[in-house]
PQR file with spaces between the fields and no chain letter, atoms N, CA, C, O and H, PARSE charges and radii, in Angstrom:
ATOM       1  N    UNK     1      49.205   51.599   41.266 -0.4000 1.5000
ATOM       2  CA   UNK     1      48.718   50.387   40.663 -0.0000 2.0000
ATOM       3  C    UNK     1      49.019   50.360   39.165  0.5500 1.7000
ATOM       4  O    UNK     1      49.290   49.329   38.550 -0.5500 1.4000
ATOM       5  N    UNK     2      48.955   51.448   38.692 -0.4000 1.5000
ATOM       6  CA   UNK     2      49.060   51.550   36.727 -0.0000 2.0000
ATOM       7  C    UNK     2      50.673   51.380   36.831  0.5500 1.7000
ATOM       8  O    UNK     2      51.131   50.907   35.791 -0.5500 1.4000
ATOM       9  H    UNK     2      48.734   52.285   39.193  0.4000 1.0000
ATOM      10  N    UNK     3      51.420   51.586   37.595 -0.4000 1.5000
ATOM      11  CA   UNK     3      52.943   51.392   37.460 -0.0000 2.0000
ATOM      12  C    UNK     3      53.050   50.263   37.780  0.5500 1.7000
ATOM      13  O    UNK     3      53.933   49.830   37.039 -0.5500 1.4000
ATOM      14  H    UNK     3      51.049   51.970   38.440  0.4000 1.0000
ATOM      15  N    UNK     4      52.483   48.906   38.877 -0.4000 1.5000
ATOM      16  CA   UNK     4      52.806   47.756   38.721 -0.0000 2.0000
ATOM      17  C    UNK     4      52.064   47.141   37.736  0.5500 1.7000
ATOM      18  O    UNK     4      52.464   45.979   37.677 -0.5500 1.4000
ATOM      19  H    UNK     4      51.766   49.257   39.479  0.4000 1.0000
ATOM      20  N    UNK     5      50.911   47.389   36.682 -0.4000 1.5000
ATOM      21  CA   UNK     5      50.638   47.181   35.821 -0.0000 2.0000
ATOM      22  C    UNK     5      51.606   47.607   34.469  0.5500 1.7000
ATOM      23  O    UNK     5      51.375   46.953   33.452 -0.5500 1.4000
ATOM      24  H    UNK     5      50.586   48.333   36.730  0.4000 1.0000
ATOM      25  N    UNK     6      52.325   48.315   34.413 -0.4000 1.5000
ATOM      26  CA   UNK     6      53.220   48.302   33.472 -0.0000 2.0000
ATOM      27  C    UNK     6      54.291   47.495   33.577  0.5500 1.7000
ATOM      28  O    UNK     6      54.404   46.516   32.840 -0.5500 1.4000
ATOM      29  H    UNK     6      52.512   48.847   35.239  0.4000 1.0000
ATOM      30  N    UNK     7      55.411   47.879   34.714 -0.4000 1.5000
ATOM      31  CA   UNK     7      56.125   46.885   34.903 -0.0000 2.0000
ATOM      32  C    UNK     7      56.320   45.450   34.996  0.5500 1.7000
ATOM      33  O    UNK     7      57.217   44.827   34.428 -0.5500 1.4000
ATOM      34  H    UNK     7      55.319   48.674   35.313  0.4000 1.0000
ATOM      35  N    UNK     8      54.828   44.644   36.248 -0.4000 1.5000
ATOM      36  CA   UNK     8      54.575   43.420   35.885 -0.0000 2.0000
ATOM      37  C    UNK     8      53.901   43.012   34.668  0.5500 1.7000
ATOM      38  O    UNK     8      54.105   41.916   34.148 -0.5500 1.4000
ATOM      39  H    UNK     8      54.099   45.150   36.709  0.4000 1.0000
ATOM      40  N    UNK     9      53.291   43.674   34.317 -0.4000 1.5000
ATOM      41  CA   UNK     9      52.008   42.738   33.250 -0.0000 2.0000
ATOM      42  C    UNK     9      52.853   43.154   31.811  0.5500 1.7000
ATOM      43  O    UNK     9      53.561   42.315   31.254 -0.5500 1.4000
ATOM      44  H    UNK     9      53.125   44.565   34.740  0.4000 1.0000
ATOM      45  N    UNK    10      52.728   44.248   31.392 -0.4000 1.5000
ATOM      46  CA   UNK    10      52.878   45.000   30.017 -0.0000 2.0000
ATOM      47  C    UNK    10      54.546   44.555   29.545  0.5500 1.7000
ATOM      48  O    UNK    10      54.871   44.172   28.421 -0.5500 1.4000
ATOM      49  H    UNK    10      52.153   44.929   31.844  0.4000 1.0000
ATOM      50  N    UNK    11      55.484   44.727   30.759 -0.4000 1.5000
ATOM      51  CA   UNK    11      56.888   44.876   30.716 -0.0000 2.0000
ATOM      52  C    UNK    11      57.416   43.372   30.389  0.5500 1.7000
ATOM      53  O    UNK    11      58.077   42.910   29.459 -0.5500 1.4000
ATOM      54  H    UNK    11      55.220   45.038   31.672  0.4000 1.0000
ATOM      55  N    UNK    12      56.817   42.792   31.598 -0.4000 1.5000
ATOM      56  CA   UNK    12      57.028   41.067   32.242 -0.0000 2.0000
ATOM      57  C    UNK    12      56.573   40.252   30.911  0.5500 1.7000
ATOM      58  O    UNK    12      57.082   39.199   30.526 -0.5500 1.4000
ATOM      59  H    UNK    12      56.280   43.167   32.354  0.4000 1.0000
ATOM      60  N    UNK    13      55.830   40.743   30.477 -0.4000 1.5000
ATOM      61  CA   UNK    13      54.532   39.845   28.821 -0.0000 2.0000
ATOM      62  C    UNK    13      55.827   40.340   27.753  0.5500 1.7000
ATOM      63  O    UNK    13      56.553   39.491   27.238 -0.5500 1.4000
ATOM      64  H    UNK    13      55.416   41.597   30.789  0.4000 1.0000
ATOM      65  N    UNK    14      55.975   41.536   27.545 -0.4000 1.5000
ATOM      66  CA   UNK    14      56.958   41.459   26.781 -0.0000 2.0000
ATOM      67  C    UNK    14      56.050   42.498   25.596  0.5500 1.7000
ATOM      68  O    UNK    14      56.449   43.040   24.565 -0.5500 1.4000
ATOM      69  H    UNK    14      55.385   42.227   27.963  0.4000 1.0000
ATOM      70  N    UNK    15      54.805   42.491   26.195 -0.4000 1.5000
ATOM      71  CA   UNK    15      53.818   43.402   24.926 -0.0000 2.0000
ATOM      72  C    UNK    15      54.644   44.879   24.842  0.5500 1.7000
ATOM      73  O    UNK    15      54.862   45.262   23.692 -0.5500 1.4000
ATOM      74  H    UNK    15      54.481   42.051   27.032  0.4000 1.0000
ATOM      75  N    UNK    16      55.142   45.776   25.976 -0.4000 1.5000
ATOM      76  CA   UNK    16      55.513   46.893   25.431 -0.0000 2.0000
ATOM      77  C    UNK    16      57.438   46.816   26.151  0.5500 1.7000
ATOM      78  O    UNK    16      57.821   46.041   27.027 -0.5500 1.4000
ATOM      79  H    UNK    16      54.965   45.465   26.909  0.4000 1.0000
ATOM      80  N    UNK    17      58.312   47.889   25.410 -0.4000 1.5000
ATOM      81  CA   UNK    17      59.754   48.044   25.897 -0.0000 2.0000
ATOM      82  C    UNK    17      59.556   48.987   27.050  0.5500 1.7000
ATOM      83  O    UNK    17      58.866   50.001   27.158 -0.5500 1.4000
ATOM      84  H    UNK    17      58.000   48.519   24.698  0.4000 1.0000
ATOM      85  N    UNK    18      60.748   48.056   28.282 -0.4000 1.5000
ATOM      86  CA   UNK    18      60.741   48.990   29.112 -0.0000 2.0000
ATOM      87  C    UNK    18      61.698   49.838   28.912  0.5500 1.7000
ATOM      88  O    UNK    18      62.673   49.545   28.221 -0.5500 1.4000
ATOM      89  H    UNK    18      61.308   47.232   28.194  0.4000 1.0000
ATOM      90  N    UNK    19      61.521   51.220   29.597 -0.4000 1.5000
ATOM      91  CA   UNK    19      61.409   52.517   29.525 -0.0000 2.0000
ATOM      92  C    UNK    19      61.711   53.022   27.812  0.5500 1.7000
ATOM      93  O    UNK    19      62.656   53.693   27.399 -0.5500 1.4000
ATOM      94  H    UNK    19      60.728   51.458   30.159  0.4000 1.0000
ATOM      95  N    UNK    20      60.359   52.339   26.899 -0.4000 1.5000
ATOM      96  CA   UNK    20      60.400   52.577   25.704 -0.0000 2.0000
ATOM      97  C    UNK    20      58.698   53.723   25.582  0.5500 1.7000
ATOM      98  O    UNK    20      57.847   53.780   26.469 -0.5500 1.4000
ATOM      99  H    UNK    20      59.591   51.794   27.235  0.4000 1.0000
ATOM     100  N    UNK    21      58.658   54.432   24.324 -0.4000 1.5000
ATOM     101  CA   UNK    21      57.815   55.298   24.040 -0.0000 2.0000
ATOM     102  C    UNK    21      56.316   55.127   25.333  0.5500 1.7000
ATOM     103  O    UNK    21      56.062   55.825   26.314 -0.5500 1.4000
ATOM     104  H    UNK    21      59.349   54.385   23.603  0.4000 1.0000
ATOM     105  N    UNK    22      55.557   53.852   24.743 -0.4000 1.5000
ATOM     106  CA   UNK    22      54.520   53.246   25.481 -0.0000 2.0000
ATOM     107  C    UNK    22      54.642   53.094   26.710  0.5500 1.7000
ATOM     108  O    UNK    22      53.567   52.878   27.269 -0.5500 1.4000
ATOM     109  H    UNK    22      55.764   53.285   23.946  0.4000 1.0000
ATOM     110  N    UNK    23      55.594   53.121   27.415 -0.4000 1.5000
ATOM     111  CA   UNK    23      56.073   52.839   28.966 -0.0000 2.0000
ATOM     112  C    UNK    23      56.482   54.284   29.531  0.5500 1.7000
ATOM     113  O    UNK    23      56.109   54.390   30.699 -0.5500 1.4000
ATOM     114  H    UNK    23      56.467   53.296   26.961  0.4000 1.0000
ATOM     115  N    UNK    24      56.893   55.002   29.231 -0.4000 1.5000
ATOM     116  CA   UNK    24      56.721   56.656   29.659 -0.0000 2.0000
ATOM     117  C    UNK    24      55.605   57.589   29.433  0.5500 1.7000
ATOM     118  O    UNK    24      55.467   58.663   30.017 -0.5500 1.4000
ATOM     119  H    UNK    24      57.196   54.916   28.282  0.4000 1.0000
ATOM     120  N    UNK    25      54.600   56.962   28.294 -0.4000 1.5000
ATOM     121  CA   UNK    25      53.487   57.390   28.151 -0.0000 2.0000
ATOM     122  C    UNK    25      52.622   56.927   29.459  0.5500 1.7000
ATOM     123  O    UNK    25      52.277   57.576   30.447 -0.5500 1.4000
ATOM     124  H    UNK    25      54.712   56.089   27.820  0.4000 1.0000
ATOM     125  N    UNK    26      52.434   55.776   29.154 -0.4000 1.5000
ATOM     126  CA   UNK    26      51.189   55.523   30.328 -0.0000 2.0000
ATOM     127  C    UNK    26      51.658   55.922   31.972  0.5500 1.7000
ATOM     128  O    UNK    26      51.016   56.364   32.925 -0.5500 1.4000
ATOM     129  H    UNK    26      52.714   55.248   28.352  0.4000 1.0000
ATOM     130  N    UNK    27      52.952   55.573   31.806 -0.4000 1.5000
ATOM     131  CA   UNK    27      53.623   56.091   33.406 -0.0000 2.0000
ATOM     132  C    UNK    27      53.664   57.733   33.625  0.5500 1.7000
ATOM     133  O    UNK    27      53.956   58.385   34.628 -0.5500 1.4000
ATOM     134  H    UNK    27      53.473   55.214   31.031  0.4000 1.0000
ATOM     135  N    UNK    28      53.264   58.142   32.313 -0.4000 1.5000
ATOM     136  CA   UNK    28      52.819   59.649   32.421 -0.0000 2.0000
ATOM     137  C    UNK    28      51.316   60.030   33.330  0.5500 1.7000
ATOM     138  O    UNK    28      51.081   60.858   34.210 -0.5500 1.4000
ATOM     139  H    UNK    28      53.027   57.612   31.498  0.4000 1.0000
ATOM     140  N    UNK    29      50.361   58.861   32.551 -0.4000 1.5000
ATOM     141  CA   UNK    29      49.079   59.319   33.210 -0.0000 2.0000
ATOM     142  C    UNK    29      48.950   58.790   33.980  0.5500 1.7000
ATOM     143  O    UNK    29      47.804   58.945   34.400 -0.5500 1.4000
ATOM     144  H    UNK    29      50.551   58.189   31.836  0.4000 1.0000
ATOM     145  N    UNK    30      49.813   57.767   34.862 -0.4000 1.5000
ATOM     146  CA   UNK    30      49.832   57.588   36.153 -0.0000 2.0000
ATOM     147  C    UNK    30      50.323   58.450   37.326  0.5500 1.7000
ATOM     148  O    UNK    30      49.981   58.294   38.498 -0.5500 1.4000
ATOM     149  H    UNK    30      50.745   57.641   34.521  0.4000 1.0000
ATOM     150  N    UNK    31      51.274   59.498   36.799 -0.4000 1.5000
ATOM     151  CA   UNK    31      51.578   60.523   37.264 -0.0000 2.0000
ATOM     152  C    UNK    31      50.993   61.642   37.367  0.5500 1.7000
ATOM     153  O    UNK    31      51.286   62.368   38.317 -0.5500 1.4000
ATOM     154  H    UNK    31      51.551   59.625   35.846  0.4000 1.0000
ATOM     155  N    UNK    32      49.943   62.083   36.331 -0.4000 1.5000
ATOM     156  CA   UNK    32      49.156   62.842   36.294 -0.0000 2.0000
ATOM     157  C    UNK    32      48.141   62.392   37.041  0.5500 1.7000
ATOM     158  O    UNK    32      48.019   62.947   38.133 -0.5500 1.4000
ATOM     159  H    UNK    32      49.706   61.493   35.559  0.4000 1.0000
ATOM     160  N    UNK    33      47.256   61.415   36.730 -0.4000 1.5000
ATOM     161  CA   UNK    33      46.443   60.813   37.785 -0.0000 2.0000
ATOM     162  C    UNK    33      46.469   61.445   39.341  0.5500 1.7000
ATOM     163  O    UNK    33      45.840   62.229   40.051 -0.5500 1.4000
ATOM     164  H    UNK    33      47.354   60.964   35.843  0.4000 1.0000
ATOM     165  N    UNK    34      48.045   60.245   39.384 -0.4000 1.5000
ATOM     166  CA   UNK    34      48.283   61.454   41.147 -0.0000 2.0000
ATOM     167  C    UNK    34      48.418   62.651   41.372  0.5500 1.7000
ATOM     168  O    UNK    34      47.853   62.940   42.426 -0.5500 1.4000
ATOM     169  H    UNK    34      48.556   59.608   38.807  0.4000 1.0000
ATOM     170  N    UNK    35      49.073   63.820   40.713 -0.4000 1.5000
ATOM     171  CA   UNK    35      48.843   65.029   40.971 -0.0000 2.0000
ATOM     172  C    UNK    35      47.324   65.490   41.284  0.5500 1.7000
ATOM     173  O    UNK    35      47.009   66.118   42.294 -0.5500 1.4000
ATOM     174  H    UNK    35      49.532   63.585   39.856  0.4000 1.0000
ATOM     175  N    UNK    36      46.358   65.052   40.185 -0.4000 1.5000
ATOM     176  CA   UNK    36      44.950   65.385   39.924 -0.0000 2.0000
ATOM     177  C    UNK    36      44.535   64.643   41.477  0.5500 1.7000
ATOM     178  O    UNK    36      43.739   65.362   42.080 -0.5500 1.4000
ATOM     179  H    UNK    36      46.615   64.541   39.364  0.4000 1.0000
ATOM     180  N    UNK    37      44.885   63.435   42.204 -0.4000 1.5000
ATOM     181  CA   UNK    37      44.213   63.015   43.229 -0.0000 2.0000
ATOM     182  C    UNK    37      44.789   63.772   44.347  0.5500 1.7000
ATOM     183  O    UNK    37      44.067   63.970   45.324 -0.5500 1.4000
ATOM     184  H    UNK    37      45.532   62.851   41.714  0.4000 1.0000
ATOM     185  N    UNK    38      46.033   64.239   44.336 -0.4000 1.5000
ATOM     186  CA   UNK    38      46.737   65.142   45.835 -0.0000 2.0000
ATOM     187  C    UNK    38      45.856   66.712   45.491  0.5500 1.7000
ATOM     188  O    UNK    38      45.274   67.178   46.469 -0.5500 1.4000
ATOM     189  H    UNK    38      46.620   64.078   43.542  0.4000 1.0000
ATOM     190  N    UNK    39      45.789   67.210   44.663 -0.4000 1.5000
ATOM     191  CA   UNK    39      45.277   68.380   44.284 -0.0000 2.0000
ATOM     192  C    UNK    39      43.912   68.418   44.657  0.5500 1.7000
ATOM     193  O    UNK    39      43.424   69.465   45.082 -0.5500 1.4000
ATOM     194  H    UNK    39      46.263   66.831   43.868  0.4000 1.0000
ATOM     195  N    UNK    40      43.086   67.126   44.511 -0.4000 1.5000
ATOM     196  CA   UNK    40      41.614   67.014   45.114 -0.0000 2.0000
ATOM     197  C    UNK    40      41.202   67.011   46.346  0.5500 1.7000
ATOM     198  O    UNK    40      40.289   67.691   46.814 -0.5500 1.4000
ATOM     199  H    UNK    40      43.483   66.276   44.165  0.4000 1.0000
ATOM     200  N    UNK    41      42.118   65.959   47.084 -0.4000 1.5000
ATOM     201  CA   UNK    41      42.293   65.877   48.334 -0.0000 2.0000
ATOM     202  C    UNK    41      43.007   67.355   49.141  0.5500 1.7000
ATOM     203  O    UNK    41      42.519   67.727   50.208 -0.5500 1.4000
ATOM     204  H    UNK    41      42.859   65.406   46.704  0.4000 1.0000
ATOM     205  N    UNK    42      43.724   67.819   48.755 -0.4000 1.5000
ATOM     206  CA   UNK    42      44.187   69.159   49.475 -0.0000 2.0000
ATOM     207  C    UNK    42      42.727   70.229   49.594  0.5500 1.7000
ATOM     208  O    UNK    42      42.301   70.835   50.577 -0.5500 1.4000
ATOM     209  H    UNK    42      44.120   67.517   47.888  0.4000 1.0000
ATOM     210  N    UNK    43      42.192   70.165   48.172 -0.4000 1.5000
ATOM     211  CA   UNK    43      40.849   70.882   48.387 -0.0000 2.0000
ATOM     212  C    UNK    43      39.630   70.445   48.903  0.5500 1.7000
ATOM     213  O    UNK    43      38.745   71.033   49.525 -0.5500 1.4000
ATOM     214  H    UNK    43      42.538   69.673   47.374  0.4000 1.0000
ATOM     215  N    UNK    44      39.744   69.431   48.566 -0.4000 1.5000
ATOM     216  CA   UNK    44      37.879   68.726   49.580 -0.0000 2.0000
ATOM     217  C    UNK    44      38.496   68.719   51.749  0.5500 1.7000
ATOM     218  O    UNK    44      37.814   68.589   52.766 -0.5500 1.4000
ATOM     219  H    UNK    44      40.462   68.953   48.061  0.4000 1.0000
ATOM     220  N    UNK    45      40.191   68.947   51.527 -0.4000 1.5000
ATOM     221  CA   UNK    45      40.490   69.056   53.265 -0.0000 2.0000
ATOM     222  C    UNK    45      40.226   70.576   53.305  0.5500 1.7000
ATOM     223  O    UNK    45      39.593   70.850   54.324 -0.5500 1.4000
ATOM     224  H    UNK    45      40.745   69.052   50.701  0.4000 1.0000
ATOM     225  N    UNK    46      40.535   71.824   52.427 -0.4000 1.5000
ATOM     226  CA   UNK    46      40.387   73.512   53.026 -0.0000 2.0000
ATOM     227  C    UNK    46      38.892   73.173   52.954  0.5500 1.7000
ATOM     228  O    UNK    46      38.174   73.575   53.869 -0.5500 1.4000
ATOM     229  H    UNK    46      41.050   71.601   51.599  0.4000 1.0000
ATOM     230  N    UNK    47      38.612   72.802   52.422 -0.4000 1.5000
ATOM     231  CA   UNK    47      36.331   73.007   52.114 -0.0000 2.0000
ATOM     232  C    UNK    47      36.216   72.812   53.403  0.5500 1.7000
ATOM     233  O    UNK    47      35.955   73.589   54.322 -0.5500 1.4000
ATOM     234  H    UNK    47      39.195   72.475   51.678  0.4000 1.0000
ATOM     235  N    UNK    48      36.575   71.008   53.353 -0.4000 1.5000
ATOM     236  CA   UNK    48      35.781   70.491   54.929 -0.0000 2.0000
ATOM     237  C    UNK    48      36.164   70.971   56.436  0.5500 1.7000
ATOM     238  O    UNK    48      35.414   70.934   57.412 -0.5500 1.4000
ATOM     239  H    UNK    48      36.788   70.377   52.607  0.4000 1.0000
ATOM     240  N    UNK    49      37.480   71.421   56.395 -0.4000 1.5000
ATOM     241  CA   UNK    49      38.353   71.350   57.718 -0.0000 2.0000
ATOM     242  C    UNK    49      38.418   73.699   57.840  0.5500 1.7000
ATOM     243  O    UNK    49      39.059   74.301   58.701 -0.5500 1.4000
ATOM     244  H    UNK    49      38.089   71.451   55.602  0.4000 1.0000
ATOM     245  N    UNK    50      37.769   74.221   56.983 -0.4000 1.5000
ATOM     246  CA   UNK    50      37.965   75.634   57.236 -0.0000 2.0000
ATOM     247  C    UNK    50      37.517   76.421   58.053  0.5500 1.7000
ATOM     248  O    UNK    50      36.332   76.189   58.296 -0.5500 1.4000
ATOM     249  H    UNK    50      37.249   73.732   56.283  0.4000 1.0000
ATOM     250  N    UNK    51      37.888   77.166   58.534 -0.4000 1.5000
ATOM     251  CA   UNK    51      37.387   77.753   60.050 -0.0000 2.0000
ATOM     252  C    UNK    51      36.366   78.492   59.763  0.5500 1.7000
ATOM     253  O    UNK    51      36.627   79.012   58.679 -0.5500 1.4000
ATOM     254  H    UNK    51      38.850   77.354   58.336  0.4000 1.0000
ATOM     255  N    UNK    52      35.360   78.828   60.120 -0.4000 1.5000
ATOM     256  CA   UNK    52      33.975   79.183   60.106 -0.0000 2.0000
ATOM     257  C    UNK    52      33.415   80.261   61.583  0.5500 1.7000
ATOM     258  O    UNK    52      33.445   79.911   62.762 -0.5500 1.4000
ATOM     259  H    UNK    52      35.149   78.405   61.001  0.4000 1.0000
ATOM     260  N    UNK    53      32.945   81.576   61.048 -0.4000 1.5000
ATOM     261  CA   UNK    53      32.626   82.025   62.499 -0.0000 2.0000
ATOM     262  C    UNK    53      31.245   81.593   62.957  0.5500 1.7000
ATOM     263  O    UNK    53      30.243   81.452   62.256 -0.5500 1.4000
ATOM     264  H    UNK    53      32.920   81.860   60.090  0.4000 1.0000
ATOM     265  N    UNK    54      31.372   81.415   64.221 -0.4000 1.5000
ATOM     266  CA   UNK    54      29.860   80.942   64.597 -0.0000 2.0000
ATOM     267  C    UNK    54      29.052   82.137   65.077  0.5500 1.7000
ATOM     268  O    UNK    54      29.291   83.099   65.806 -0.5500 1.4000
ATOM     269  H    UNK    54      32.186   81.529   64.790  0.4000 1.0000
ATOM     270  N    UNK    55      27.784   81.615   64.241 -0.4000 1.5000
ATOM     271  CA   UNK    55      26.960   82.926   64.658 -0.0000 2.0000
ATOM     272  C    UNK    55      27.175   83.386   65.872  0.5500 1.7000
ATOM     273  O    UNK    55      28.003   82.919   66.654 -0.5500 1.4000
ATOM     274  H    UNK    55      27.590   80.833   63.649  0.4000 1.0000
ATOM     275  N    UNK    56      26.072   84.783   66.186 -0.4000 1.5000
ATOM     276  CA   UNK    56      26.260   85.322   67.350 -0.0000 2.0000
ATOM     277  C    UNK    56      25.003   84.119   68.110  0.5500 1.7000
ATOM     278  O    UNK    56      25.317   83.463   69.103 -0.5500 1.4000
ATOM     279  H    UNK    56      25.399   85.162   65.551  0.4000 1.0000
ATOM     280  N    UNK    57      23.472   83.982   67.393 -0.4000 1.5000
ATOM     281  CA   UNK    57      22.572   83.338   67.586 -0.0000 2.0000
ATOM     282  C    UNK    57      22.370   81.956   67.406  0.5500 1.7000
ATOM     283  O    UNK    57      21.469   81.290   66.897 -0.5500 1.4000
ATOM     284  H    UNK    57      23.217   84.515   66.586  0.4000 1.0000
ATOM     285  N    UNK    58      23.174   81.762   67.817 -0.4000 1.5000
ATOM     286  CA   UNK    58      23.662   79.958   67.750 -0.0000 2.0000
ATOM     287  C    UNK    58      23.307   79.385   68.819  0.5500 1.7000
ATOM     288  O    UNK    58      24.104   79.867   69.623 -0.5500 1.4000
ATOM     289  H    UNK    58      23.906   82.303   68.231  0.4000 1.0000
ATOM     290  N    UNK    59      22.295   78.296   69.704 -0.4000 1.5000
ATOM     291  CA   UNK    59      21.992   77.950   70.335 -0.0000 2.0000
ATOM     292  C    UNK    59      22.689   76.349   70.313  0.5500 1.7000
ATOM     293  O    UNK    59      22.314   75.594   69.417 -0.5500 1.4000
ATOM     294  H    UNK    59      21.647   77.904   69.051  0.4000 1.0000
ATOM     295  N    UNK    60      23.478   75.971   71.094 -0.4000 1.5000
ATOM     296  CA   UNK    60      23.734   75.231   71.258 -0.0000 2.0000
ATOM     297  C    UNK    60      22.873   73.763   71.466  0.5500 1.7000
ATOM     298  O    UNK    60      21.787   73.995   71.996 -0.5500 1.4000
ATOM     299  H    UNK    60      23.782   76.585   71.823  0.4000 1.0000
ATOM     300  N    UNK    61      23.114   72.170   71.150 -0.4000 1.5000
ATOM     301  CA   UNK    61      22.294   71.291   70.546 -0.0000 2.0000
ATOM     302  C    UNK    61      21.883   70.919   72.646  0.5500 1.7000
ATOM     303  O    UNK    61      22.530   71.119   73.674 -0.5500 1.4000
ATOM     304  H    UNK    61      23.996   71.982   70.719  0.4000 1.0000
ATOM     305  N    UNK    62      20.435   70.294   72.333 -0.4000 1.5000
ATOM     306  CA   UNK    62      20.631   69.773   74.048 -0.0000 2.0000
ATOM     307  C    UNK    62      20.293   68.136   74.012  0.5500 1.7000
ATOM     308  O    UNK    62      20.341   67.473   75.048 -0.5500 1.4000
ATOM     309  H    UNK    62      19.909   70.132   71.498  0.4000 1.0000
């Protein structure tokens, strides 16, 4: 979304140059952004999805 916000809005308006200083900057922390969201998601899936031994005294639900 921050990349069609640069390109349409920022680029299209004419407020910043494309692929000028301001336009590799912010398309930076749109890139970072996503790393930081694949990196979250890879870890909240080992947390939730990790194999677990089941007790010996585990009574099953009825």
């Amino acid at each position: 979304m921050i990349h069609f916000f640069v390109n349409k809005g920022l680029v299209g308006a004419g407020a910043i140059e494309k692929f000028g200083v301001m336009y590799w900057g912010v398309t930076g922390i749109a890139i970072v952004a996503q790393f930081v969201a694949i990196a979250l998601v890879l870890r909240l899936n080992r947390q939730h999805f990790a194999r677990r031994a089941v007790p010996a005294n585990a009574v099953p639900a009825e």
